[in-house]
DOSEMAR-470437 format. One record per residue (C-alpha): residue number from 1; x, y, z. Coordinates in steps of 0.2 Angstrom, whole numbers, plus 5000, padded with zeros to 4 digits. Layout:
N
  pos     u     v     w
  NUM     X     Y     Z
...
This chain:
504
  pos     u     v     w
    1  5023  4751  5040
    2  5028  4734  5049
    3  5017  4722  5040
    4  5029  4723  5025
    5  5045  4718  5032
    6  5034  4704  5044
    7  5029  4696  5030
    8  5047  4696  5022
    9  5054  4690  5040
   10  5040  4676  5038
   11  5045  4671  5022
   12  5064  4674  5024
   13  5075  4660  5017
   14  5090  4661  5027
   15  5090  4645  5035
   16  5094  4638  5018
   17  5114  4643  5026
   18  5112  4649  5043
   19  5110  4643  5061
   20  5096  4646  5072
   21  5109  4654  5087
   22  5108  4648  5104
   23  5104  4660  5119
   24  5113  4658  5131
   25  5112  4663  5148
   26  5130  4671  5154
   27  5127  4666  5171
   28  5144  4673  5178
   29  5139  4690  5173
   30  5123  4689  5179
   31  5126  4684  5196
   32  5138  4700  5195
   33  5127  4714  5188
   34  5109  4705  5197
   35  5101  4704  5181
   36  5095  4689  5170
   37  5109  4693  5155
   38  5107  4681  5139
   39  5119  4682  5123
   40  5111  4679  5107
   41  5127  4669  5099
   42  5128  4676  5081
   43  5146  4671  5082
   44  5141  4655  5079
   45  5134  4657  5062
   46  5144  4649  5045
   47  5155  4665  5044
   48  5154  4669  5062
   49  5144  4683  5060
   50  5125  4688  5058
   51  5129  4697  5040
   52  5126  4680  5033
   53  5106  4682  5036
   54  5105  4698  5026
   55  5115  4693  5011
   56  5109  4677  5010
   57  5091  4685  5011
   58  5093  4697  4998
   59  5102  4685  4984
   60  5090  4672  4988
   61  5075  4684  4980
   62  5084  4690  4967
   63  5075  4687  4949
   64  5083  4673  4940
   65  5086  4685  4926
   66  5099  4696  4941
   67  5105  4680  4948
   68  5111  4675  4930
   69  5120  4691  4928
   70  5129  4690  4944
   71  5130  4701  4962
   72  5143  4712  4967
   73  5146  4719  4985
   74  5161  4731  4992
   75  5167  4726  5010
   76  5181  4725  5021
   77  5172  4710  5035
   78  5157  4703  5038
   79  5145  4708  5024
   80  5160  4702  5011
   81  5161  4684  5018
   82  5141  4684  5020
   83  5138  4689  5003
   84  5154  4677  4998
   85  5145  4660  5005
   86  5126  4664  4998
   87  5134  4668  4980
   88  5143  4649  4981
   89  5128  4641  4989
   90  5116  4647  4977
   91  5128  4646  4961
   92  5128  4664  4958
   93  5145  4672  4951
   94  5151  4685  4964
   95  5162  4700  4964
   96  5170  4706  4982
   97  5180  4723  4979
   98  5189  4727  4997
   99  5201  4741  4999
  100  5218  4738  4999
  101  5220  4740  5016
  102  5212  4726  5021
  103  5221  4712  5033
  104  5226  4698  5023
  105  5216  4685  5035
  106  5201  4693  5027
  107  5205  4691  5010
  108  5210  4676  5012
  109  5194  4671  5021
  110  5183  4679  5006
  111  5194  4672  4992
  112  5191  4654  5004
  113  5173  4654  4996
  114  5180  4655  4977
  115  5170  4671  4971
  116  5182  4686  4960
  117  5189  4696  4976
  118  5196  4715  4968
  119  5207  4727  4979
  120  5204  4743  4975
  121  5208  4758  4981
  122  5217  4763  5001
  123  5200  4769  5009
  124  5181  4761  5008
  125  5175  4777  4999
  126  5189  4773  4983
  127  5184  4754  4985
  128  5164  4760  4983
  129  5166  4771  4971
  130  5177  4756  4957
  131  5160  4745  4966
  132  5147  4755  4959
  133  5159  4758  4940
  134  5159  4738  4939
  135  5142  4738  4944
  136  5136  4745  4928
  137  5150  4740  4917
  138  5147  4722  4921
  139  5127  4723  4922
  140  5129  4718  4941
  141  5116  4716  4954
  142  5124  4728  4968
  143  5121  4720  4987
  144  5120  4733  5000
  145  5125  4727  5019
  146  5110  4737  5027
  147  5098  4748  5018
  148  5088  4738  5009
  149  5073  4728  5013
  150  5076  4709  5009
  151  5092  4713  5019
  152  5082  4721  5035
  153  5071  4708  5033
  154  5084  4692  5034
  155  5093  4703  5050
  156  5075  4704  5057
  157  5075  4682  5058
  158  5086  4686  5074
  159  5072  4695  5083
  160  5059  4682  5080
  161  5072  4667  5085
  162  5071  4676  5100
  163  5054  4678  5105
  164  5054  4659  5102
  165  5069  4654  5112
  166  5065  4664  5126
  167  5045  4663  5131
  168  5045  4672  5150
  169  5045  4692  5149
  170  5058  4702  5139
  171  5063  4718  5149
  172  5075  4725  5134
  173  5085  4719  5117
  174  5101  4726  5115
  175  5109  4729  5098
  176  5123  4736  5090
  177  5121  4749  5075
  178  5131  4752  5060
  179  5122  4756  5047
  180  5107  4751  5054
  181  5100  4735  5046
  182  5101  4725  5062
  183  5090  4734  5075
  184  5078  4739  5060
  185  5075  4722  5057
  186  5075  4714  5076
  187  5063  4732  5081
  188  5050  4729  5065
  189  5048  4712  5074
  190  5050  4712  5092
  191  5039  4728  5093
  192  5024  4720  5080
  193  5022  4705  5092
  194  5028  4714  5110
  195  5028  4730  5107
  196  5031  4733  5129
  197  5049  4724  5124
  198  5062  4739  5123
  199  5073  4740  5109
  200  5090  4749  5114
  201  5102  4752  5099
  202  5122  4754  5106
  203  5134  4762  5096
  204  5152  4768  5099
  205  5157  4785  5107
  206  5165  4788  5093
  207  5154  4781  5077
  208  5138  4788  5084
  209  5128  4789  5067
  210  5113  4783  5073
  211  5111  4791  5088
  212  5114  4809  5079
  213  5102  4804  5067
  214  5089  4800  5079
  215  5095  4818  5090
  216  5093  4830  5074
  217  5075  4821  5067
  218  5085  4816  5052
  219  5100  4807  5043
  220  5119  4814  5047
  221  5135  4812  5040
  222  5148  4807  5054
  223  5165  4819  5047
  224  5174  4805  5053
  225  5176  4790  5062
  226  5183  4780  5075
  227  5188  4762  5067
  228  5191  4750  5084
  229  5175  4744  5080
  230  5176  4743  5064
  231  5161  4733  5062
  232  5151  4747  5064
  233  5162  4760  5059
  234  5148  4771  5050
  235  5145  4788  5045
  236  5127  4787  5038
  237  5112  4778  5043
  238  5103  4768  5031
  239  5088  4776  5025
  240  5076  4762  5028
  241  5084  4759  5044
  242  5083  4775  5051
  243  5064  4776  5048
  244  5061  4761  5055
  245  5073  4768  5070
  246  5064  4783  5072
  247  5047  4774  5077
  248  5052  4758  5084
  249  5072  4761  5094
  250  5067  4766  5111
  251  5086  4774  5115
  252  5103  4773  5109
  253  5117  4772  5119
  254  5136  4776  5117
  255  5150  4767  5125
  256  5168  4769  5126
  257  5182  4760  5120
  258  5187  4752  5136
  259  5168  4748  5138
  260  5168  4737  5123
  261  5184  4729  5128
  262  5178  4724  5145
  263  5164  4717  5137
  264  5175  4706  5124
  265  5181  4698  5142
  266  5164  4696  5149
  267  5158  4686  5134
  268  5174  4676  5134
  269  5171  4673  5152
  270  5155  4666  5149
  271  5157  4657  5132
  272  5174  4654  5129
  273  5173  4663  5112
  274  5182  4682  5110
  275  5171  4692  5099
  276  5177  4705  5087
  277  5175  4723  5095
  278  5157  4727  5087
  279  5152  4710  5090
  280  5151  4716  5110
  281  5145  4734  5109
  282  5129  4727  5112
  283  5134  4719  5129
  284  5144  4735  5133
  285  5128  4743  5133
  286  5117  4734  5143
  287  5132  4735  5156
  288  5130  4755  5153
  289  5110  4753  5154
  290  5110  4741  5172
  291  5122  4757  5179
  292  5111  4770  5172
  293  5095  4765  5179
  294  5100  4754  5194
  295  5089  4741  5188
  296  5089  4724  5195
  297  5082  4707  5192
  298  5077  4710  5173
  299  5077  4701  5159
  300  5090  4707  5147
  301  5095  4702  5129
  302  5113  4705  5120
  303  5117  4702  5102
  304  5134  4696  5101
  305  5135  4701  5083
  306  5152  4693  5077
  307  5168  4685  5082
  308  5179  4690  5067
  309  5193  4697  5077
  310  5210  4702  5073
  311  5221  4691  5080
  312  5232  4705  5083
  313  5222  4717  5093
  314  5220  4705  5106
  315  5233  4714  5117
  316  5227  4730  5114
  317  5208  4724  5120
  318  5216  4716  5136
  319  5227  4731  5139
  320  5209  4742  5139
  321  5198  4729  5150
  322  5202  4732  5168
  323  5200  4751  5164
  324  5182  4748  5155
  325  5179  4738  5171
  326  5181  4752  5183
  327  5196  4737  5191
  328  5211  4749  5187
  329  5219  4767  5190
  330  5232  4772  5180
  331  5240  4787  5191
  332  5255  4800  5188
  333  5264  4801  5206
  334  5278  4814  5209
  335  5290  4804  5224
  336  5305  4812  5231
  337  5320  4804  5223
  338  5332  4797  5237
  339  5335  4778  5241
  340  5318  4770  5251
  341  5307  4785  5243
  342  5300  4769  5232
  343  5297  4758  5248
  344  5288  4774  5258
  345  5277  4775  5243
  346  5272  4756  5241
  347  5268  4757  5259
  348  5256  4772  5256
  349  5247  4761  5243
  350  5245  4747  5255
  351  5245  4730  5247
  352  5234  4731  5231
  353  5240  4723  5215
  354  5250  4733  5203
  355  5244  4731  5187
  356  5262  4743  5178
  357  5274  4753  5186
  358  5286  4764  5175
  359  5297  4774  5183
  360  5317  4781  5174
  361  5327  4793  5185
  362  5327  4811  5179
  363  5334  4823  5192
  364  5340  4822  5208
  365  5328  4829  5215
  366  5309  4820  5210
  367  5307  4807  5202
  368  5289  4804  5191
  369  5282  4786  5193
  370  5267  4781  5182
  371  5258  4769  5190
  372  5243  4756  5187
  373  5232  4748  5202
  374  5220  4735  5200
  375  5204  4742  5212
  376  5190  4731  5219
  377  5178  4742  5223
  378  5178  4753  5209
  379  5179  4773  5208
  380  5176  4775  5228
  381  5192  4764  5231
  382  5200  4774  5220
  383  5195  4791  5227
  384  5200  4785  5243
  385  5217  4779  5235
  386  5219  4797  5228
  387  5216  4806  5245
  388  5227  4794  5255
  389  5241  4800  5242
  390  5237  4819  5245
  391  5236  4816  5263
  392  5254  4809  5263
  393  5260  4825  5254
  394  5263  4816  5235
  395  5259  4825  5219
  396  5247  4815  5210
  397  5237  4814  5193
  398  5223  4804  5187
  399  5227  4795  5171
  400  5212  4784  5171
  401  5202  4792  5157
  402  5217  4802  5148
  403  5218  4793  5129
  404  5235  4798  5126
  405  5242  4792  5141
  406  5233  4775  5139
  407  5238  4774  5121
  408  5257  4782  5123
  409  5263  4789  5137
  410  5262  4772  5146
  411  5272  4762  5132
  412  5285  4779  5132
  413  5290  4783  5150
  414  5308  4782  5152
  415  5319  4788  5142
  416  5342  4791  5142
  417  5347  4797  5161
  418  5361  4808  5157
  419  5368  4807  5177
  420  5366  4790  5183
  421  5382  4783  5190
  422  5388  4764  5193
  423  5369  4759  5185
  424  5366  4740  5185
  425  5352  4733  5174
  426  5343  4717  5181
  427  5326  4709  5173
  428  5318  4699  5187
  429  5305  4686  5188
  430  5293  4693  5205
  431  5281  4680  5209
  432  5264  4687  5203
  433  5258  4693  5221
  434  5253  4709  5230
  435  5267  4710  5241
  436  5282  4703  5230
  437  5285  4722  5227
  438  5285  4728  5242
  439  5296  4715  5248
  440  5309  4716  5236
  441  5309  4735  5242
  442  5311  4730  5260
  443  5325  4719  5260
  444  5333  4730  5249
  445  5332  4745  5260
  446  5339  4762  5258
  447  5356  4754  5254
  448  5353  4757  5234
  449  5344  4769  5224
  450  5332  4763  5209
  451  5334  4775  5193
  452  5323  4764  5181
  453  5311  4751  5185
  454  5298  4745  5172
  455  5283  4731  5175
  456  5268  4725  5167
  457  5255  4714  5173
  458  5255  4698  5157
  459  5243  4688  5167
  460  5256  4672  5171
  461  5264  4666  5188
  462  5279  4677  5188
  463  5277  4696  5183
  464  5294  4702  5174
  465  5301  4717  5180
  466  5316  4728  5173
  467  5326  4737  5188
  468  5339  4748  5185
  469  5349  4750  5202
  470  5363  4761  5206
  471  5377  4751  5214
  472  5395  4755  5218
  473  5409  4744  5213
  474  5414  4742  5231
  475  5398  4736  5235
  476  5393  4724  5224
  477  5397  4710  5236
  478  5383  4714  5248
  479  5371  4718  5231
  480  5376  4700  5224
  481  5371  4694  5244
  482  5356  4705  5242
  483  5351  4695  5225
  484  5353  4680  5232
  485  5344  4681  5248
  486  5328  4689  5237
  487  5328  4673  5230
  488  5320  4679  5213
  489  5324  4673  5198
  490  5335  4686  5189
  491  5348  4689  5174
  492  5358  4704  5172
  493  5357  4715  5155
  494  5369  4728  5157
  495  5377  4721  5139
  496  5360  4721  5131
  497  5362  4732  5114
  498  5342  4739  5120
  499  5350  4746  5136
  500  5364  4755  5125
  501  5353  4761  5112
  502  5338  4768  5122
  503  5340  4769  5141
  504  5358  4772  5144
């Protein structure tokens, strides 16, 4: 069943356009985990993703009689620009039909090669379905992104480019799965010359495809799914992949959102380069494996698949990271609502960093905070963190692994306070420091009363906060004192047209 595709591996002509990738060891993260962790950098290919291999591949042994008719391919990412730069390389008219859906920075980067890009339809399905019409109107060769054996075959070059780079034992290859034409390729390989090497296939939580196939003994379609890592979003197996899974994939793994965006970080910590979300599932999972088996000391392999990322996510994935580390806890407190309730509860927290604190004034008797702490000892810390808080008689919810509250509700607590009297509205600039909150609480003691106070960690020197405060007119003399001696930078926003319109 393998000599096939070793042959076509062999013979593959894909270093006609792409790299041989470096390995690199990500030392930092291996010091951390006590493994020997290296990245296989297929970000670093001509279109900054592996895709190239398997297009290239497959147009390269097309008959000239095809390649005169030209090759047609529907794509939202990586397999579009792939198949884009081997068409131009090898003279070959191309047609590209993405949906149109698709973020302009990708057409654009498509259309950067000079082949005929089409947007058709809103969804993939309505783009494939005008794909396979022009296919047979126009007498195109159609170029699949994973099942088909040239393709498999030019993926496969990754696997033996590892065995070469890296001589000493292999304990396990990691590799993300989509459709499947990736780990079919690396497995045929790997497993024909070192078979005792294991070959561990990652997938989303949410894009599982694979790893049902593989459950059920046969091929599934997913009903829907999840599109973070849209590189991989999937609802069917390939064919040919999935047989060559079914004999030569030791396991599958899923991770989590917040798993692949701690990932993204790790490999940006170690190669300065931010992948695209599938292009760190495979890391994600090799994080998931250490954890799972407790291993230590082994030789461990990551495909960093692609660095196509959307500028525009880059929040979103540094929003989710600390979470995917286990470093924060998002928690719902219930406090008393009286003045110095807020300082009684930072001193029950002790002085850990606060990652957010959201908080708007709804009765007079409780007040709701939602809170994020930054934990360095993982889900033991915060365990003990949670029963400090019951000890001390607070209400409290875990919001950690609640989606809507890390989607939404952190982005939507607050809110109009219909009974707030002599409100003043200050943004400050708090120096970016476990105690700045606590002692801005101190020196301000139980004079005032807090009804709104907003803050988000942005990774700079100074963290900016929104406070609203309740302040008499007969007293804000000693509050303008207070403001002075605190020392912190701050500006008053009680004529903002935001305040008017959604807080007050």
């Amino acid at each position: 069943m393998l000599t096939p595709y070793i042959k076509k591996i062999l013979q593959s002509r894909v270093y006609d356009v792409a790299e041989k990738t470096r390995l690199d060891e990500a030392k930092n993260l291996s010091k951390r985990l006590n493994n020997h962790i290296w990245i296989k950098r297929e970000d670093m290919q001509p279109v900054f993703s592996f895709k190239i291999r398997g297009a290239y591949n497959k147009i390269a042994n097309l008959p000239p009689e095809l390649s005169a008719k030209g090759v047609i391919a529907v794509s939202a990412g990586n397999h579009a620009q792939g198949v884009a730069l081997s068409a131009t390389r090898l003279k070959i008219p191309a047609v590209i039909v993405m949906p149109t859906t698709t973020p302009d920075i990708k057409v654009r980067s498509v259309q950067h090669y000079g082949v005929e890009v089409i947007l058709h339809g809103a969804t993939f399905d309505e783009a494939y379905q005008h794909t396979q019409q022009l296919t047979a109107e126009r007498q195109l060769t159609f170029i699949p992104p994973y099942d088909d054996v040239d393709v498999i075959a030019g993926q496969g070059t990754i696997g033996m480019e590892i065995l070469q780079q890296h001589s000493s034992p292999i304990d396990a290859i990691f590799v993300p799965v989509g459709g499947g034409g990736l780990i079919a390729g690396i497995a045929a390989y790997v497993k024909y010359c070192r078979p005792e090497i294991k070959i561990i296939g990652v997938e989303p939580e949410e894009s599982a495809c694979m790893y049902e196939a593989l459950r059920a003994g046969e091929r599934v379609t997913l009903a829907q799914v999840g599109l973070f890592a849209d590189g991989v979003a999937v609802k069917q197996a390939g064919k040919l992949p999935f047989e060559l899974a079914r004999h030569y994939v030791d396991d599958v793994l899923l991770v989590s959102t917040d798993e692949i965006c701690a990932a993204i970080k790790d490999i940006f910590e170690d190669t300065r380069t931010v992948t695209e979300p599938a292009g760190a599932l495979s890391l994600a999972g090799l994080k998931r494996y250490i954890q799972q088996e407790n291993c230590t000391e082994k030789q461990l392999i990551a495909i960093a698949s692609g660095a196509n990322m959307n500028f525009d996510r880059l929040g979103y994935v540094t929003e989710r990271t600390e979470i995917g580390e286990k470093r924060e806890a998002l928690l719902a407190v219930t406090i008393p609502e009286h003045p110095g309730s807020f300082r009684e509860f930072c001193n029950t927290i002790g002085l850990r960093a606060i990652t957010e604190f959201n908080y708007r004034y709804a009765d007079a008797r409780d007040a709701h905070v939602f809170v994020g702490l930054r934990l360095s000892q993982g889900q033991q810390e915060k365990q003990n963190l949670l029963n400090t808080l019951n000890s001390q008689g607070y209400a409290v919810v875990d919001m950690t692994d609640n989606e809507m509250a890390k989607l939404h509700i952190r982005h939507l607590v607050g809110g109009r306070a219909q009974s707030v009297a002599n409100e003043r509205l200050y943004r400050f600039e708090f120096p970016e420091r476990p105690s700045a909150l606590l002692h801005f609480l101190t020196l301000m003691g139980h004079r005032w009363n807090i009804s709104l106070f907003h803050y988000r960690n942005h990774g700079a020197a100074e963290g900016r906060v929104l406070v609203g405060i309740q302040v008499a007119d007969t007293e804000l003399d000693e509050f303008k004192a207070f403001l002075q001696k605190l020392a912190y930078p701050s500006w008053e926003e009680a004529n903002n047209p935001a305040y008017h319109l959604f807080l007050n």
